[in-house]
N, CA, C and O atoms as a Tinker XYZ file with bonds, in Angstrom:
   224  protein
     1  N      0.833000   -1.182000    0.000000    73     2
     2  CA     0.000000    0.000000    0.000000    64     1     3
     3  C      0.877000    1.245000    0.000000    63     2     4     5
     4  O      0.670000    2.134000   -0.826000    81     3
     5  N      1.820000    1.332000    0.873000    73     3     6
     6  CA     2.968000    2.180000    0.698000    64     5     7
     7  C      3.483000    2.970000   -0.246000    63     6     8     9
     8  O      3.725000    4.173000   -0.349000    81     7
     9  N      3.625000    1.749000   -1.099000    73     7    10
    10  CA     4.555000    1.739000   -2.532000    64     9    11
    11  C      3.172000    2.708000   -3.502000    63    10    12    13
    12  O      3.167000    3.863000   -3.928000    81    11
    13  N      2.295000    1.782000   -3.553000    73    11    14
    14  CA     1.034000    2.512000   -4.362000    64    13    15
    15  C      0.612000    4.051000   -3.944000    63    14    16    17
    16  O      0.156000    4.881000   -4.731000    81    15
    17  N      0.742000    4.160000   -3.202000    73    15    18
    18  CA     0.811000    5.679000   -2.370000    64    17    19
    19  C      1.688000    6.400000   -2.703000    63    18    20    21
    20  O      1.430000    7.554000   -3.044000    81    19
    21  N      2.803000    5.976000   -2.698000    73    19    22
    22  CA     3.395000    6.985000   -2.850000    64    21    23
    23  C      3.894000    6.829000   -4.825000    63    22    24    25
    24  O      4.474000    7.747000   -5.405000    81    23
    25  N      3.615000    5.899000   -5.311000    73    23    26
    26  CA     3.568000    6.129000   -6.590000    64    25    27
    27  C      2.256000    7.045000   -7.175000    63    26    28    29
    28  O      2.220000    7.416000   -8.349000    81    27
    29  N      1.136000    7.372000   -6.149000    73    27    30
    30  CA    -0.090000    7.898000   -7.246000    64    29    31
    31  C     -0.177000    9.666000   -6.298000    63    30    32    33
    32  O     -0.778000   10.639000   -6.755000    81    31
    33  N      0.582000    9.649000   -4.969000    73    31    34
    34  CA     0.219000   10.970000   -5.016000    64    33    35
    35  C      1.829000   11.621000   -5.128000    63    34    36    37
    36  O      1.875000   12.781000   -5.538000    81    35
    37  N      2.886000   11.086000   -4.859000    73    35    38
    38  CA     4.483000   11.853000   -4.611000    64    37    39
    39  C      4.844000   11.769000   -3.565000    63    38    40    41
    40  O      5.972000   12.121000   -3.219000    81    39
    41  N      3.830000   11.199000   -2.672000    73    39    42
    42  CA     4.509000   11.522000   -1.716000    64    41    43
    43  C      4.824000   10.130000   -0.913000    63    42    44    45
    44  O      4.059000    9.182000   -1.091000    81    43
    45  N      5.778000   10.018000   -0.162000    73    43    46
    46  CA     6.663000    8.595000    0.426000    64    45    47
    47  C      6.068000    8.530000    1.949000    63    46    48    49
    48  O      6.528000    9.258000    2.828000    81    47
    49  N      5.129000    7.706000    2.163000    73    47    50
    50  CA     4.621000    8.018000    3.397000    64    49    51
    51  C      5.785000    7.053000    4.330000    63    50    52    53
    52  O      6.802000    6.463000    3.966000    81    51
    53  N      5.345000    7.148000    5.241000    73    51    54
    54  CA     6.065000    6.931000    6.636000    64    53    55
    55  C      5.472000    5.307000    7.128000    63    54    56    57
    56  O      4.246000    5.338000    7.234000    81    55
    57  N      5.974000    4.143000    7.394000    73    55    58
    58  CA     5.588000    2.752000    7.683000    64    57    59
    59  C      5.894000    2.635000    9.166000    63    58    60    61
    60  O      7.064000    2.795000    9.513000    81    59
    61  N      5.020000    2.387000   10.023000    73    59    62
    62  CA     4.610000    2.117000   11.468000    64    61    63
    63  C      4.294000    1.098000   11.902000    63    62    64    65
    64  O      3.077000    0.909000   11.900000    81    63
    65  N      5.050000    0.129000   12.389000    73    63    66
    66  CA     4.229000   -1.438000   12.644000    64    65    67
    67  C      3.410000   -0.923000   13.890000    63    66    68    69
    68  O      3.683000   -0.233000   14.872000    81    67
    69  N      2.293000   -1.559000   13.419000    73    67    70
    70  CA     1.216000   -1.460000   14.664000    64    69    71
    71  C      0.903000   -2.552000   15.565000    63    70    72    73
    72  O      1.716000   -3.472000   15.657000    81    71
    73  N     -0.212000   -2.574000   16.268000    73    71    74
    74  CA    -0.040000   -3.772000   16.823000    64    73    75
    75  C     -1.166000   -5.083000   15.537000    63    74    76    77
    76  O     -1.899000   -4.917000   14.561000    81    75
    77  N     -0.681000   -6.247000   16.326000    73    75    78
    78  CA    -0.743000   -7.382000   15.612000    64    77    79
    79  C     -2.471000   -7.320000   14.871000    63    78    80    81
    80  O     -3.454000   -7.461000   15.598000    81    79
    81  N     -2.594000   -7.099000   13.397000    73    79    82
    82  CA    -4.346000   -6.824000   12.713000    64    81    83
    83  C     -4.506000   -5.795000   12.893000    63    82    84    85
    84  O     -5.660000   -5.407000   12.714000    81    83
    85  N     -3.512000   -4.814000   13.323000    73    83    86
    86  CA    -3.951000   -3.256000   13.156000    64    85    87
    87  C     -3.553000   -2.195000   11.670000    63    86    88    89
    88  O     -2.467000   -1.692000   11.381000    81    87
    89  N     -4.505000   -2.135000   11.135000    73    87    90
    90  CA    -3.978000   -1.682000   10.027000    64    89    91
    91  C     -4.492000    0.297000    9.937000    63    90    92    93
    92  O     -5.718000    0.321000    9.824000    81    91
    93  N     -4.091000    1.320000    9.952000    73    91    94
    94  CA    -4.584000    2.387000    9.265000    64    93    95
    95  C     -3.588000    3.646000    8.389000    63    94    96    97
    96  O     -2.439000    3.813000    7.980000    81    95
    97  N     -3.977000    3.851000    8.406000    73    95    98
    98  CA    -3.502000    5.044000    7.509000    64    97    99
    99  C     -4.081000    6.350000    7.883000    63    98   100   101
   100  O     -5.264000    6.504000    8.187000    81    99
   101  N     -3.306000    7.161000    7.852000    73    99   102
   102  CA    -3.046000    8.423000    8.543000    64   101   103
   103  C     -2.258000    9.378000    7.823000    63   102   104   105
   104  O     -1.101000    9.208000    7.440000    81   103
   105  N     -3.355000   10.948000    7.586000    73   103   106
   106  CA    -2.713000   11.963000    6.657000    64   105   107
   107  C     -2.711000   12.786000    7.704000    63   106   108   109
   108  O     -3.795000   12.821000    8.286000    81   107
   109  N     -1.562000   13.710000    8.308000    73   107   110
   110  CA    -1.735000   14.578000    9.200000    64   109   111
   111  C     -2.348000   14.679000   10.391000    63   110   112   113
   112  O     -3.024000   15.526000   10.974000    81   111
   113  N     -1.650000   12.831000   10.758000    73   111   114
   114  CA    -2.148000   12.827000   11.795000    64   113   115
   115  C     -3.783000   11.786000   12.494000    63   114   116   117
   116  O     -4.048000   11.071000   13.461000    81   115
   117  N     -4.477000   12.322000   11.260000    73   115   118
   118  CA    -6.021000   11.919000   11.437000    64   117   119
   119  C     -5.883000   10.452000   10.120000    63   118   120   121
   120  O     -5.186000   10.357000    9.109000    81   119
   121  N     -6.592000    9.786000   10.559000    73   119   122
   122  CA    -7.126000    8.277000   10.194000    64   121   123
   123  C     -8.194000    8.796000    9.178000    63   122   124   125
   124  O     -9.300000    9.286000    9.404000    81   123
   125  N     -7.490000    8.528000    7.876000    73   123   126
   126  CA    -8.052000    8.470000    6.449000    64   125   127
   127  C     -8.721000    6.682000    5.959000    63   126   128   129
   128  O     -9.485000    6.339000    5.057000    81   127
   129  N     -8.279000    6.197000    6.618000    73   127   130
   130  CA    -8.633000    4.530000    5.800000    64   129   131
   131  C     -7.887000    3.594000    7.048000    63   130   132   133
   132  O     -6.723000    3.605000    7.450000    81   131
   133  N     -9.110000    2.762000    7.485000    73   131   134
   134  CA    -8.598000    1.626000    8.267000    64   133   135
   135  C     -9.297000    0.617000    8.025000    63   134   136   137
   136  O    -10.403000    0.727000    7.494000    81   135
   137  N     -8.670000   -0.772000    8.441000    73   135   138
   138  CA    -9.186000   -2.318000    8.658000    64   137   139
   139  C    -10.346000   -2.457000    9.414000    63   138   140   141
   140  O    -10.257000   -2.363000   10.638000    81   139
   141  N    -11.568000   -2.695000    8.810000    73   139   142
   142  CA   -12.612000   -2.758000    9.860000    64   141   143
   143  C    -13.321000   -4.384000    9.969000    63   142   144   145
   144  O    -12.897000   -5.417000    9.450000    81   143
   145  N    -14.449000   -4.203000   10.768000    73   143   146
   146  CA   -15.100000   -5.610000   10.028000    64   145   147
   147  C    -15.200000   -6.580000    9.097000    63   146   148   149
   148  O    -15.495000   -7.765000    9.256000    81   147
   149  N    -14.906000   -5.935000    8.023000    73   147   150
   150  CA   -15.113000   -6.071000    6.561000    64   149   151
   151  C    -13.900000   -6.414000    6.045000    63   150   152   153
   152  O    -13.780000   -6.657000    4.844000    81   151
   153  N    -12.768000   -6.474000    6.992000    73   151   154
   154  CA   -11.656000   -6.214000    6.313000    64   153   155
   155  C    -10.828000   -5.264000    5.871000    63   154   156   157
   156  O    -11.265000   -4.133000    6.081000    81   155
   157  N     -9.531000   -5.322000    5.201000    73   155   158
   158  CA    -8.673000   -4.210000    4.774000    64   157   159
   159  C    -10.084000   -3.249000    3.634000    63   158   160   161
   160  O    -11.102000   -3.651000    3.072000    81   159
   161  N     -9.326000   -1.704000    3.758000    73   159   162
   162  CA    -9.982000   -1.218000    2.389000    64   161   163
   163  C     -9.595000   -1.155000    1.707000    63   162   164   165
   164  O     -8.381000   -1.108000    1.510000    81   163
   165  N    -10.563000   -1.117000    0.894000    73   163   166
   166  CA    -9.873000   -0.764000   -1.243000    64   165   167
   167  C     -8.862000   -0.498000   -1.277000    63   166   168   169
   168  O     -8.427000   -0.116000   -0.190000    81   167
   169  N     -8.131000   -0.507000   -2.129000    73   167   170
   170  CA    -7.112000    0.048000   -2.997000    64   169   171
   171  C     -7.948000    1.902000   -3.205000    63   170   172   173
   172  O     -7.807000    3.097000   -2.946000    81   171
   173  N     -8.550000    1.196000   -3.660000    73   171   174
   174  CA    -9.223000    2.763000   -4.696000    64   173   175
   175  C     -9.838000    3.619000   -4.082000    63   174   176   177
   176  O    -10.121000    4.753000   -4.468000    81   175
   177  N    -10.137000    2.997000   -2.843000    73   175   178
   178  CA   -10.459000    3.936000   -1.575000    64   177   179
   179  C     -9.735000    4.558000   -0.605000    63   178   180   181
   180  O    -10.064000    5.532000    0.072000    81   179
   181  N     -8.704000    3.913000   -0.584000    73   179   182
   182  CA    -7.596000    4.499000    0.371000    64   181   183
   183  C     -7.265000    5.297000   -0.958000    63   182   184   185
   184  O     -7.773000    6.416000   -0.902000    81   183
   185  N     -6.802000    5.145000   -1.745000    73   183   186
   186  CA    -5.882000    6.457000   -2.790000    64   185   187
   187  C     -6.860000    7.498000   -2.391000    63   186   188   189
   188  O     -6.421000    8.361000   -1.630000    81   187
   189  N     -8.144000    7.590000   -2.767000    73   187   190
   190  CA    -9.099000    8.580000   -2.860000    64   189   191
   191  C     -8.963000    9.848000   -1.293000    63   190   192   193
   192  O     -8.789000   11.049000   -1.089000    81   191
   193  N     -9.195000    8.489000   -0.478000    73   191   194
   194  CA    -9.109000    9.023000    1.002000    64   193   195
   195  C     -8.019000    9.803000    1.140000    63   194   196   197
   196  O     -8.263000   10.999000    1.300000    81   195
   197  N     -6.785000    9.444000    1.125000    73   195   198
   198  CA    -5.552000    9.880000    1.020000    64   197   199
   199  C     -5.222000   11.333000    0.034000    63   198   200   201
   200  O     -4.629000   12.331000    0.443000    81   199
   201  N     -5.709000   11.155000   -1.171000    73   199   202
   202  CA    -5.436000   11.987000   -2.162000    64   201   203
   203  C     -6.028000   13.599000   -1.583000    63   202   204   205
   204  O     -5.396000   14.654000   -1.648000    81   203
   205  N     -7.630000   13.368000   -0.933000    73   203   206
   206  CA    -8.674000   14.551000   -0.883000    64   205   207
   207  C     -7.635000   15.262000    1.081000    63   206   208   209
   208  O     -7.157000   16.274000    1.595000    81   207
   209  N     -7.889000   13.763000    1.355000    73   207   210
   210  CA    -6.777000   14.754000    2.775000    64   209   211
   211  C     -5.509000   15.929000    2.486000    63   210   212   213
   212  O     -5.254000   17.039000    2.951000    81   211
   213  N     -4.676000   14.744000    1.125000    73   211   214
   214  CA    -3.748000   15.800000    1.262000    64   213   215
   215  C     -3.945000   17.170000    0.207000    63   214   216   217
   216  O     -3.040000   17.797000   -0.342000    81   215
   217  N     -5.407000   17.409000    0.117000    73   215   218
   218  CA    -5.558000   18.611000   -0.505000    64   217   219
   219  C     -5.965000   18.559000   -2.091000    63   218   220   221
   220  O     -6.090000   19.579000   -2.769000    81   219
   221  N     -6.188000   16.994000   -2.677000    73   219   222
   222  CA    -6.042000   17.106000   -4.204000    64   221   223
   223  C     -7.321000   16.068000   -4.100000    63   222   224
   224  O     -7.849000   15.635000   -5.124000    81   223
């Protein structure tokens, strides 16, 4: 997810092991896209999430 991130917006985010099934993602701080019930999210949803946080 990393890699895809930072290939679609420029920017090289930062990798945090969390604890064990903890998955989120975080633009400035605040939780853009996490692992819920349902499972990991999209691909195409985290870019989106990610993209509108950081302003685009």
């Amino acid at each position: 997810m990393a890699a895809l991130i930072a290939r679609d917006t420029g920017v090289e985010p930062d990798v945090i092991e969390g604890a064990r099934g903890e998955f989120s993602i975080r633009v400035g701080g605040q939780v853009v896209a996490s692992k819920d019930k349902r499972g990991f999210p999209d691909e195409a949803e985290v870019l989106a999430q990610v993209k509108q946080a950081l302003g685009g």
